[in-house]
C-alpha positions as CSV (number, residue, x, y, z in Angstrom):
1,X,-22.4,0.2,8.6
2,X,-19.9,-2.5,7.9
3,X,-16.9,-2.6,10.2
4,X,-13.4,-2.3,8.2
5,X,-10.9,-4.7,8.1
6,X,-7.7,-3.0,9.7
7,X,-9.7,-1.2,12.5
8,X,-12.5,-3.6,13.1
9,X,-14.7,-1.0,13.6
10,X,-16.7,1.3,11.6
11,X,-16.0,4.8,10.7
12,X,-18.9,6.1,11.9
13,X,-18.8,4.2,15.8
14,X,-15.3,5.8,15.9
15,X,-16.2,8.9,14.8
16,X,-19.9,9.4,16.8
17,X,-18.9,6.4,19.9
18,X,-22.1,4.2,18.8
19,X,-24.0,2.2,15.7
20,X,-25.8,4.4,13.2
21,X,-29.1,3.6,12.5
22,X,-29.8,3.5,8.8
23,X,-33.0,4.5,7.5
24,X,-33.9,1.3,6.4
25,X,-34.5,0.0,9.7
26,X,-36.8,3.2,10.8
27,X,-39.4,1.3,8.2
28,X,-39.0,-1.8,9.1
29,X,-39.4,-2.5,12.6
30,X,-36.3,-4.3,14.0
31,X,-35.2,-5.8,17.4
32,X,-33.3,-2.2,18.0
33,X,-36.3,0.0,16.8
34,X,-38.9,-1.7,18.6
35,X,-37.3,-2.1,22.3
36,X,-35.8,1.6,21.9
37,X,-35.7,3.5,24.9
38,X,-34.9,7.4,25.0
39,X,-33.4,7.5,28.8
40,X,-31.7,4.2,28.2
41,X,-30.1,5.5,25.2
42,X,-29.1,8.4,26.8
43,X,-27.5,6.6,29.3
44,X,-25.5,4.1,27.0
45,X,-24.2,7.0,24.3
46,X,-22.6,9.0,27.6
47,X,-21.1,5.5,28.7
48,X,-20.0,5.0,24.7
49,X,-18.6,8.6,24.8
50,X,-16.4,7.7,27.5
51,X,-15.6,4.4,26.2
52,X,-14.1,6.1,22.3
53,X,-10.8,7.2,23.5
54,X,-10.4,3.6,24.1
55,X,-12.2,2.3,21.1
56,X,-10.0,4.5,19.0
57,X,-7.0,3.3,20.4
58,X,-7.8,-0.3,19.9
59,X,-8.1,0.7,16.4
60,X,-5.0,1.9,16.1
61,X,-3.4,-1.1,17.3
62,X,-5.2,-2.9,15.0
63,X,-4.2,-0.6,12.3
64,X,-0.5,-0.7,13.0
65,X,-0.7,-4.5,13.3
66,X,-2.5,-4.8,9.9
67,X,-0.1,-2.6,8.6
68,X,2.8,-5.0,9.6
69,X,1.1,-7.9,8.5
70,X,1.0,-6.0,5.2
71,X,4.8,-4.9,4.9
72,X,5.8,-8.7,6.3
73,X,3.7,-10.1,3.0
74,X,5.5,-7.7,0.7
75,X,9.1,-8.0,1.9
76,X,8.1,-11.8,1.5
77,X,7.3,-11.7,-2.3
78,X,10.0,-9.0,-2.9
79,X,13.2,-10.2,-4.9
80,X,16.3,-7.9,-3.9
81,X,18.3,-7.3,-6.9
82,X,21.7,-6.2,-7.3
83,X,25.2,-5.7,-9.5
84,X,28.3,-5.5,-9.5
85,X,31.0,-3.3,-12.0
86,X,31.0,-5.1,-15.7
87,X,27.6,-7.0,-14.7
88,X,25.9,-6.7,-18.7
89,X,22.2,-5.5,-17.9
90,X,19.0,-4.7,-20.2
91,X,17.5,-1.3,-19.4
92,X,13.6,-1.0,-19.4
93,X,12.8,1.4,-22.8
94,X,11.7,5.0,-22.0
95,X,8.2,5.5,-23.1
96,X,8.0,9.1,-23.1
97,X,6.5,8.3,-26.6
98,X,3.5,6.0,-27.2
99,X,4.9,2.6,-28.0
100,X,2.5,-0.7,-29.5
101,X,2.1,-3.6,-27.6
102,X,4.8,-5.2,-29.5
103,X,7.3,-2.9,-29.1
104,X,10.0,-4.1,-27.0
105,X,10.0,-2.7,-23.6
106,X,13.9,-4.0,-23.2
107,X,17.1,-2.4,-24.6
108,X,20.8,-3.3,-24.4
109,X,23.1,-4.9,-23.6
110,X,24.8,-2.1,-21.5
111,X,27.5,-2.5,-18.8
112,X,27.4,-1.8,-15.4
113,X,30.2,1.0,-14.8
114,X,29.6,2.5,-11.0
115,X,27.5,1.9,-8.3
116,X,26.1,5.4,-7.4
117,X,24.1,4.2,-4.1
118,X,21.6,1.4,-2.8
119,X,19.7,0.5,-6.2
120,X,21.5,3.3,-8.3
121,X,23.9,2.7,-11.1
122,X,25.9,4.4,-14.1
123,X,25.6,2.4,-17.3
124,X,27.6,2.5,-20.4
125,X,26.8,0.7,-24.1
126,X,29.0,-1.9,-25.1
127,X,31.5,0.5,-27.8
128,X,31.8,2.7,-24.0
129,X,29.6,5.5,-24.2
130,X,28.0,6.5,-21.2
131,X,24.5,7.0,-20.9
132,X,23.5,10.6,-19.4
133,X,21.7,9.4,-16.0
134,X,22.0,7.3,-13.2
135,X,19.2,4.0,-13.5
136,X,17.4,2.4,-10.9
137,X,18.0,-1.2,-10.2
138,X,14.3,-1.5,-10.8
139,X,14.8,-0.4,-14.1
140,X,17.2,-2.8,-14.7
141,X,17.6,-6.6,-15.1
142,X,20.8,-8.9,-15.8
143,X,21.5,-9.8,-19.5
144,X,22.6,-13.4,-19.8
145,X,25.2,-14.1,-22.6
């Protein structure tokens, strides 16, 4: 089986502690079929056994520094956004309904009147009506007058 990236191993050696055998190789003679020894292999899948505690936790460290290397390339490419009070924003348009691909997916101008929490805000139109919800500043982006 092919090993996987963030482990480096394959499911099945860190499941079972040793290489499956597929059964394409049981036809066709290969340097592991042919020199395949019962006691021998015996003797290796105790030693493996003993060896997948630690096989298992050299995946997990790979894992966890995969994972990094992963959160490291997204807090790279990610823009932080904020407002402030009276910041003019366009709100992305509910599509509860089907909309066509020319529809516009922006509406507004509406005005920033409260910061609720980190990424939260109340909005209001421009004649002062509030809308009913909080929006997320991912649902949001600055209006340029």
């Amino acid at each position: 089986m092919t090993p996987r990236g963030p482990t480096g191993e394959s499911p099945f050696s860190l499941v079972y502690g040793t290489e499956v055998i597929i059964p394409a190789e049981l036809g066709i003679p290969s340097h592991r079929i042919m020199h395949f020894s019962e006691n021998h292999n015996n003797e290796l899948l105790k030693e493996n056994l003993d060896l997948l505690e630690e096989l298992r936790k050299k995946a997990f460290l790979r894992v966890q520094r995969y994972k990094n290397i992963m959160i490291n390339a997204y807090n790279r490419r990610v823009k932080a956004r904020s407002f402030q009070v009276g910041d003019l924003v366009l709100r992305r348009v509910d599509t509860l309904k089907p909309v066509g691909k020319l529809d516009p997916t922006w509406e507004g101008p509406y005005k920033i009147t409260s910061v609720i929490g980190r990424g939260a805000y109340r909005l209001e139109d421009l004649e002062g009506c509030p809308l009913s919800r909080p929006w997320n500043v991912h649902n949001l982006k600055r209006h340029y007058v």
